[in-house]
C-alpha positions as CSV (number, residue, x, y, z in Angstrom):
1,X,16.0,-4.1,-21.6
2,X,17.9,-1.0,-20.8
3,X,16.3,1.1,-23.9
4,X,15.5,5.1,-23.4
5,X,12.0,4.6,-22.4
6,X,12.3,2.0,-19.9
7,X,14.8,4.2,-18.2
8,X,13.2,6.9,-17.9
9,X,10.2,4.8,-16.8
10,X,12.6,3.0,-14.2
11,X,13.5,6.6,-12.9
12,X,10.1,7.9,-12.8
13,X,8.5,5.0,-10.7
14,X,11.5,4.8,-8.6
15,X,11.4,8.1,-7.7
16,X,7.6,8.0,-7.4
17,X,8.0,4.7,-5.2
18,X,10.7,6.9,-2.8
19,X,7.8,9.5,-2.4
20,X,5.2,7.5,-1.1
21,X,7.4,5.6,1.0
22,X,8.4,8.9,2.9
23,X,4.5,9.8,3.3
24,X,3.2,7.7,6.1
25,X,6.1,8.4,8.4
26,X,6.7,12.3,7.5
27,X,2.5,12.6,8.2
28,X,2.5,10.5,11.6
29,X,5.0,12.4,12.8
30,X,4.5,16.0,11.7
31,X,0.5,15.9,11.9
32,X,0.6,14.1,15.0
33,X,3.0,16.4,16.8
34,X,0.1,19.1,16.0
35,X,-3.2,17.4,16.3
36,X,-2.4,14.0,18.0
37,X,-3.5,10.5,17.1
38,X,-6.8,11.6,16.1
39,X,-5.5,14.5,13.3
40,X,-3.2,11.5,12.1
41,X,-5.7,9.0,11.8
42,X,-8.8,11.3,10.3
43,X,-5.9,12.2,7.3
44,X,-4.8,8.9,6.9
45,X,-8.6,7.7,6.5
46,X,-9.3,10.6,4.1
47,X,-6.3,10.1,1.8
48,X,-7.4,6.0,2.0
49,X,-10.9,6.7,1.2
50,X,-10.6,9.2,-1.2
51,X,-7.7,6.4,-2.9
52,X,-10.6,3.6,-2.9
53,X,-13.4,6.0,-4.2
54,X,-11.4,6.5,-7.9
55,X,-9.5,3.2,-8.0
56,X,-12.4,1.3,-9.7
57,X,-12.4,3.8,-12.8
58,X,-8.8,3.9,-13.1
59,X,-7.8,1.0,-15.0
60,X,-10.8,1.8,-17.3
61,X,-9.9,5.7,-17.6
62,X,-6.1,4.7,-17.8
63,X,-7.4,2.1,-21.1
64,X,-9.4,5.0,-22.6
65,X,-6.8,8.0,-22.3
66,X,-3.8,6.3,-21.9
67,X,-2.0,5.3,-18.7
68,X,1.0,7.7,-19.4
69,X,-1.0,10.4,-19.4
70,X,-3.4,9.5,-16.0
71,X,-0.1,8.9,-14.2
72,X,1.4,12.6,-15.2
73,X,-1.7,14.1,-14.3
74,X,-1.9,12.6,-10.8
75,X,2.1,12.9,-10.1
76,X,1.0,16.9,-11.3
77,X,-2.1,16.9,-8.6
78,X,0.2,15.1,-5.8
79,X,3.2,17.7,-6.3
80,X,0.6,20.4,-5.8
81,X,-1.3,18.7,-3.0
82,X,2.5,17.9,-1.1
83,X,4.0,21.5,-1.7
84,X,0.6,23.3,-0.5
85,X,1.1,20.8,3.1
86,X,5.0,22.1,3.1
87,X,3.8,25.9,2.6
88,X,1.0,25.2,4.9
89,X,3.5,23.9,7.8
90,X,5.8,27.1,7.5
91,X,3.7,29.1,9.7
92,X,4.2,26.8,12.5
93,X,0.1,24.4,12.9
94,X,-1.5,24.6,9.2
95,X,-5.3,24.1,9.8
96,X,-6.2,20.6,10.3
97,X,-9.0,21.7,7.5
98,X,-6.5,22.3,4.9
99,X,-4.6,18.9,5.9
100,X,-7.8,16.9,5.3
101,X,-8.5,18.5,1.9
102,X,-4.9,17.8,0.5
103,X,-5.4,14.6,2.1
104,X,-8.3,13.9,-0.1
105,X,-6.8,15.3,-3.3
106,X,-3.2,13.6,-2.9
107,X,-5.6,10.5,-2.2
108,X,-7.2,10.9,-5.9
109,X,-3.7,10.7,-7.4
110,X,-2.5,7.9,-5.4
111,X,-6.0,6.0,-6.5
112,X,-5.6,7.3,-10.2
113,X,-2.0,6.3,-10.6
114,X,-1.6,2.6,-9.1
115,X,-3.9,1.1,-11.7
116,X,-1.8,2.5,-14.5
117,X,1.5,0.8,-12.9
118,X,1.1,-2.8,-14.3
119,X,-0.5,-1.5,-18.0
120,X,2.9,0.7,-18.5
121,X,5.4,-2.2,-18.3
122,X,4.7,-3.8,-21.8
123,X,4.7,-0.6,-23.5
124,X,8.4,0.2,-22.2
125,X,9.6,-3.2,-22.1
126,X,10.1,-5.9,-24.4
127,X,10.7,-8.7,-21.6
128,X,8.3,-7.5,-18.9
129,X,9.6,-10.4,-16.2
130,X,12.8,-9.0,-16.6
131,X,11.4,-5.5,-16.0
132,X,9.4,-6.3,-13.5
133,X,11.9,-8.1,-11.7
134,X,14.2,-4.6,-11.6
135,X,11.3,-2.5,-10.6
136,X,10.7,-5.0,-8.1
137,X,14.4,-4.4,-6.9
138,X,13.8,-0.8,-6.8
139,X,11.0,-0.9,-5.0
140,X,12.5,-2.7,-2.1
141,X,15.0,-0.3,-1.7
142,X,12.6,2.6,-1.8
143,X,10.5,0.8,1.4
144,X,14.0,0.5,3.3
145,X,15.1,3.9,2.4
146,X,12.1,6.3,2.5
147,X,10.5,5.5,5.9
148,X,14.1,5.9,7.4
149,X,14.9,9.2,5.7
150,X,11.7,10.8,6.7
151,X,11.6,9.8,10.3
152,X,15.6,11.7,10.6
153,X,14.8,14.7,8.2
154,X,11.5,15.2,10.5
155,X,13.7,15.1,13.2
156,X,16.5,17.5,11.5
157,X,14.5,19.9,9.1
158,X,11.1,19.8,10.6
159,X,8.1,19.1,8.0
160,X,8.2,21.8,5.7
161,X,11.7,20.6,4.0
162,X,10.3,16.9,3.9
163,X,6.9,17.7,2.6
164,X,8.7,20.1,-0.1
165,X,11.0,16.7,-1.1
166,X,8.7,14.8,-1.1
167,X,6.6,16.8,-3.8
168,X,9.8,16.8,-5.9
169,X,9.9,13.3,-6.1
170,X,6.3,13.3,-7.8
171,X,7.5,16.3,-10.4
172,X,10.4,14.5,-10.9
173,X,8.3,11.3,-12.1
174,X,6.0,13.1,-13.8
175,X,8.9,14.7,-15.5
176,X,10.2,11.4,-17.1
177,X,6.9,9.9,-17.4
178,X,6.5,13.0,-19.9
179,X,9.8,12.5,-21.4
180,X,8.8,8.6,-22.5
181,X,7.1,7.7,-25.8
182,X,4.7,4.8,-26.4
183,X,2.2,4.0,-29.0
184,X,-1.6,3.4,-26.7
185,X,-3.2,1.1,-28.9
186,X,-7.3,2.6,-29.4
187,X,-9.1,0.9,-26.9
188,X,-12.7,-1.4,-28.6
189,X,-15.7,0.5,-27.7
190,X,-17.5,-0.1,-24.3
191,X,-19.6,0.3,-21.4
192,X,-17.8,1.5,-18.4
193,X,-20.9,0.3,-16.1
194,X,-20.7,-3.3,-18.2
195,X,-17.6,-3.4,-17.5
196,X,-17.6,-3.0,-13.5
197,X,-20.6,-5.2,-13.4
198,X,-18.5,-7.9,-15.1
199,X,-15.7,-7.4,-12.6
200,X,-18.5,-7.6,-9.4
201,X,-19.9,-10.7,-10.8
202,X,-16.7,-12.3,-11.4
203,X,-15.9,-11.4,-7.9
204,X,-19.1,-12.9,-6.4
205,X,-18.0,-16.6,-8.0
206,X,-14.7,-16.8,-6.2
207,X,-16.1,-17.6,-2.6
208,X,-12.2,-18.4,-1.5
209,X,-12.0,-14.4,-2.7
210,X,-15.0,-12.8,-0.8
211,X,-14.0,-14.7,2.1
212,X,-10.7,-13.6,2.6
213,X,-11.7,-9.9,2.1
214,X,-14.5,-10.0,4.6
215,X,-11.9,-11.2,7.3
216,X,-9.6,-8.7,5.7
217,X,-11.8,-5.8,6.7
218,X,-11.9,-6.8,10.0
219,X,-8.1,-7.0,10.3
220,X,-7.9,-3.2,8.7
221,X,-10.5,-2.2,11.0
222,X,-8.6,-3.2,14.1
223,X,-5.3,-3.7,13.1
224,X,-3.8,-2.4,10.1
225,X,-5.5,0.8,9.5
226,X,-5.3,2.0,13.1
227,X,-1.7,1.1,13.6
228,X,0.1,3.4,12.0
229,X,-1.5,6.8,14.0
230,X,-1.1,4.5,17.4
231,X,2.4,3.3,16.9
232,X,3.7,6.2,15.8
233,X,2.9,8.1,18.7
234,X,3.7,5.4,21.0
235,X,7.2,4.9,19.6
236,X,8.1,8.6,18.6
237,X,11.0,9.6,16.7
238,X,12.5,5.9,16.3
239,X,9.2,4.8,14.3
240,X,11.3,5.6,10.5
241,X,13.5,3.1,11.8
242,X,10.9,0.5,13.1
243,X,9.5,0.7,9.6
244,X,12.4,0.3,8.1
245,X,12.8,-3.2,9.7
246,X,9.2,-3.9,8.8
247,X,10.4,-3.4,4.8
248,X,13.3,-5.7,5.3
249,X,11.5,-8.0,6.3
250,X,9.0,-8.1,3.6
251,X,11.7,-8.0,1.1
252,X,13.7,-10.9,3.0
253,X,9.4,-12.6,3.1
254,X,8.9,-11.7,-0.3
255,X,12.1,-13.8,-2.0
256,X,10.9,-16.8,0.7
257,X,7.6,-16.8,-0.8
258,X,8.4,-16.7,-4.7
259,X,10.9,-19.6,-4.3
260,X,8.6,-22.0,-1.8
261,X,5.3,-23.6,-4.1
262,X,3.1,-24.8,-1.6
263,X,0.3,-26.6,-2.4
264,X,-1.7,-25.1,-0.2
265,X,-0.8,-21.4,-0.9
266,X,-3.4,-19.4,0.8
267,X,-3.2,-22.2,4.2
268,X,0.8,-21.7,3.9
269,X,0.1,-17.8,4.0
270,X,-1.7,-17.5,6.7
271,X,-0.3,-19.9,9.1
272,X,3.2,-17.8,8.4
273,X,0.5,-14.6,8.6
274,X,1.0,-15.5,12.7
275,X,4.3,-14.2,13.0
276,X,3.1,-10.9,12.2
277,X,2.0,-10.7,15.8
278,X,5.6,-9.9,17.3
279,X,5.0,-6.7,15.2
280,X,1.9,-5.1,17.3
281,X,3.1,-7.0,20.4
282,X,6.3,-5.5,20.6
283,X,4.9,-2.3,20.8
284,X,2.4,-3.1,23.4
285,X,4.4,-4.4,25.6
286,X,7.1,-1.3,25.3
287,X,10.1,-3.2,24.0
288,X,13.6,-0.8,23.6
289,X,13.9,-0.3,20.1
290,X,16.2,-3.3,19.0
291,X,13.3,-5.5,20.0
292,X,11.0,-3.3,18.5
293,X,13.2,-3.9,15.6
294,X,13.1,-7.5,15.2
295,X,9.7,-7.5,16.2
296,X,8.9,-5.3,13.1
297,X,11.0,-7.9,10.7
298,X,9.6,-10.8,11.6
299,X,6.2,-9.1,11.2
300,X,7.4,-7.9,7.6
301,X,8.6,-11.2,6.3
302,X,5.4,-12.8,7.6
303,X,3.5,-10.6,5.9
304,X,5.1,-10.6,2.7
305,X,5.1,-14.4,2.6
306,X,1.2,-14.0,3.2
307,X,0.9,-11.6,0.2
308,X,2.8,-13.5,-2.2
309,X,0.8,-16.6,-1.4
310,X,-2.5,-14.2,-2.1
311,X,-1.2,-12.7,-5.0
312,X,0.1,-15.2,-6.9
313,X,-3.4,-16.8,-6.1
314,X,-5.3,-13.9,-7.7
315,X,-3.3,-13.5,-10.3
316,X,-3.2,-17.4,-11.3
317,X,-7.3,-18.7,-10.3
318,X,-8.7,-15.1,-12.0
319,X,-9.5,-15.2,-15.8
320,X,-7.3,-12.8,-17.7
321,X,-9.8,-11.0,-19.4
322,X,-11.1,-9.7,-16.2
323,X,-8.3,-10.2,-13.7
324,X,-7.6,-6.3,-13.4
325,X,-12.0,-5.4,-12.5
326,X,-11.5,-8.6,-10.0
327,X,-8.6,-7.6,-8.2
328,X,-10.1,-3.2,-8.2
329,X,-13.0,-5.0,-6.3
330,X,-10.8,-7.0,-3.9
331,X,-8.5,-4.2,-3.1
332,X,-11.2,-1.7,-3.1
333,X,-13.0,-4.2,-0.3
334,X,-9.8,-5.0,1.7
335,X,-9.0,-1.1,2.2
336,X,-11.7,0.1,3.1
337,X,-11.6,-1.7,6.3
338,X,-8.5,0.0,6.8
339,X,-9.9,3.5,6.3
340,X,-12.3,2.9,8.7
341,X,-9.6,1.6,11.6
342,X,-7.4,4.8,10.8
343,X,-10.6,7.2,11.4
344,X,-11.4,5.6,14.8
345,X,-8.0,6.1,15.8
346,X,-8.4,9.2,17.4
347,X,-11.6,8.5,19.2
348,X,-10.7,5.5,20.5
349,X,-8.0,6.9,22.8
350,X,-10.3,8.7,24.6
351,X,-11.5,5.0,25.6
352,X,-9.0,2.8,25.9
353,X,-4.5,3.6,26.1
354,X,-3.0,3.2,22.6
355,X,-0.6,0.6,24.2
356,X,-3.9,-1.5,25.3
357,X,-5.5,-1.2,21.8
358,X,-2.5,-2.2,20.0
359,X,-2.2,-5.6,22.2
360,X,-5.8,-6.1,21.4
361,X,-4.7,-5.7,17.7
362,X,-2.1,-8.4,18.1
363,X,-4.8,-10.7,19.7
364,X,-7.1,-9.9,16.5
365,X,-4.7,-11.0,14.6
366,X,-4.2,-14.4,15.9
367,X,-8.6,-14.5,15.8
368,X,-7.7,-13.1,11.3
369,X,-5.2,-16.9,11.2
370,X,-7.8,-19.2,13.0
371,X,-10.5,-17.2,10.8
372,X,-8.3,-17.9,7.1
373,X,-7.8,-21.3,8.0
374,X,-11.3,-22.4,9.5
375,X,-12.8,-21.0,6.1
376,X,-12.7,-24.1,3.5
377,X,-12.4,-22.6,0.0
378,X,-9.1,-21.1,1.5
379,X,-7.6,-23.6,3.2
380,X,-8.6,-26.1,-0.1
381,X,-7.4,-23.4,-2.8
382,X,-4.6,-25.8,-4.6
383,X,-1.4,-23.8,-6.7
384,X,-2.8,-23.6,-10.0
385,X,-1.1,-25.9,-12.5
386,X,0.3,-22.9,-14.9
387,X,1.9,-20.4,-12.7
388,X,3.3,-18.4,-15.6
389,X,3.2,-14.7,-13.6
390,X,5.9,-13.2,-11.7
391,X,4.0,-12.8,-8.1
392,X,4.4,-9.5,-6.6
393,X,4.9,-8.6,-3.0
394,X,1.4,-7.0,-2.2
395,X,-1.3,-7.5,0.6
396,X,-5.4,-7.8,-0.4
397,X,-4.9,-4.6,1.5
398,X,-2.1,-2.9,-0.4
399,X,-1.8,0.1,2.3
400,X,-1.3,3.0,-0.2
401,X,0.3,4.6,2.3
């Protein structure tokens, strides 16, 4: 498996996977010790939006020019947007202006480049389980490691050394993205519109689908996309460390999940989604930061058990012809909730005390179970009889972030 271009692919999207890992905390914690929870959440929405705006054309652009090239082109547009925030930060408060613009660019590249991820394995890999499986690996180390690095070099080197880092992990990807050669096969002529329309009436058929993301856009609204500007702020320089426990517990979730088969999968996943309360109510209730801790894991490996169930579902009850428009459409649906629960952030203080939102959040979440499992095309949805994908460890709402 070990050939030259899967390892420099394995480098590249390692590194690339460290990078945004250390973006959600190094941005909480630097933008928010200039503007507050409301300069934290208005960025995070931007970068979101801005994410979900391109992320239905990239799997088609990515077919047409050749994913290899899209993802160097947005690594190049995310080391420019990073190192412009660390220039930015060394006179002291950057304009919140100039924070929302990179916001929106860095958000292109981040939309640009995660369709390409899954089309690149086969072309560097002659077993893709097996490479999948590492870059799976990887990837859980990157979600344990970069959250915690950021929150202590914030702490240590202020933001301009962490925004500059972080930029070098994208030109070091884009680097040995450059350095790997692949043959792009020429794609059949088509009809880009066609071709989403295809993917939206696809998505229309699967009511167990369209259900889950309309209850998932409530749960960004008021849970997952406001969380991370409210918790940061409420738990201050220990938050790397709380989100550190959050990715071991997904990891420690995610291996749970793709041994247990239930019959059930989506029902399973969303009774375990419960646990993911301790995570929000933890914080609400003020709990010293080994509590916070656990809190956080359990909330991780609930989540991930959730994700795999929903995944796996996706990936096994979609055609394959169309499986990569479907799951744009859900993903695109599912996070834009989020970016609106991340802009009204800020505002909302003004209303109600972070700590009082975020118990609300944990309450919203029990409402998002009872919702899943009062809905009968999801709590019907059997295991499909030919499982013959390697489930990955993502939410409906993959947060980007």
């Amino acid at each position: 498996m070990w050939t030259r271009n899967f390892s420099l692919y394995f480098v590249a999207r390692t590194v690339s996977l460290l990078g945004d890992a250390m973006m959600p905390v190094a941005s909480a914690l630097a933008i928010g010790k200039v503007y507050g929870i409301a300069g934290v959440g208005y960025t995070l929405a931007i970068w979101t939006t801005s994410a979900v705006l391109v992320m239905l054309f990239g799997g088609v652009f990515a077919d047409r020019i050749g994913a290899r090239r899209l993802m160097i082109a947005a690594d190049v547009l995310r080391v420019i947007t990073q190192a412009c925030v660390a220039i930015a930060f060394l006179n002291g408060a950057p304009p919140l202006g100039l924070l929302l613009a990179m916001a929106f660019l860095s958000g292109i590249g981040a939309g640009t480049f995660e369709p390409c991820v899954n089309g690149m394995v086969p072309l560097v890999a002659k077993d893709p389980q097996r490479a999948n499986a590492t870059l799976k690996v990887a990837e859980a180390i990157t979600q344990l490691a970069g959250p915690a690095l950021a929150g202590i070099l914030i702490v240590l080197t202020g933001p301009v050394f962490v925004y500059t880092l972080d930029a070098a992990t994208f030109l070091v990807s884009g680097v040995f993205l450059l350095l790997v050669r692949v043959t792009v096969p020429k794609p059949a002529p088509s009809n880009v519109l066609s071709d989403l329309r295809r993917g939206w009436d696809e998505f229309k058929a699967l009511n167990w689908m369209w259900s889950v993301i309309l209850v998932w856009v409530f749960w960004g609204v008021l849970v997952v996309g406001p969380y991370v500007p409210l918790s940061s702020q409420v738990i201050g320089a220990d938050y790397g460390w709380v989100m550190t426990a959050l990715g071991l517990g997904t990891v420690m979730g995610g291996l749970v999940a793709i041994r247990l088969r239930p019959a059930k999968p989506l029902a399973a996943g969303a009774m375990a989604l419960s646990g993911y309360v301790a995570a929000p109510l933890t914080v609400a209730l003020g709990l010293p930061l080994p509590m916070l801790m656990v809190g956080h894991l359990l909330g991780g490996y609930a989540l991930a058990f959730w994700s795999v169930m929903w995944s796996t579902s996706v990936q096994t009850q979609v055609a394959p012809d169309v499986v990569n428009r479907v799951n744009a459409y859900q993903v695109a649906g599912s996070v834009s909730g989020m970016a609106v629960g991340q802009a009204i952030a800020g505002p909302v203080t003004t209303l109600v005390e972070p700590r009082t939102f975020i118990l609300g959040s944990a309450l919203v979440t029990v409402g998002v179970v009872v919702a899943l499992l009062l809905i009968k095309p999801v709590r019907q949805l059997g295991r499909a009889s030919q499982e013959n994908v390697v489930p990955s460890i993502v939410t409906p709402a993959e947060t980007l972030t």
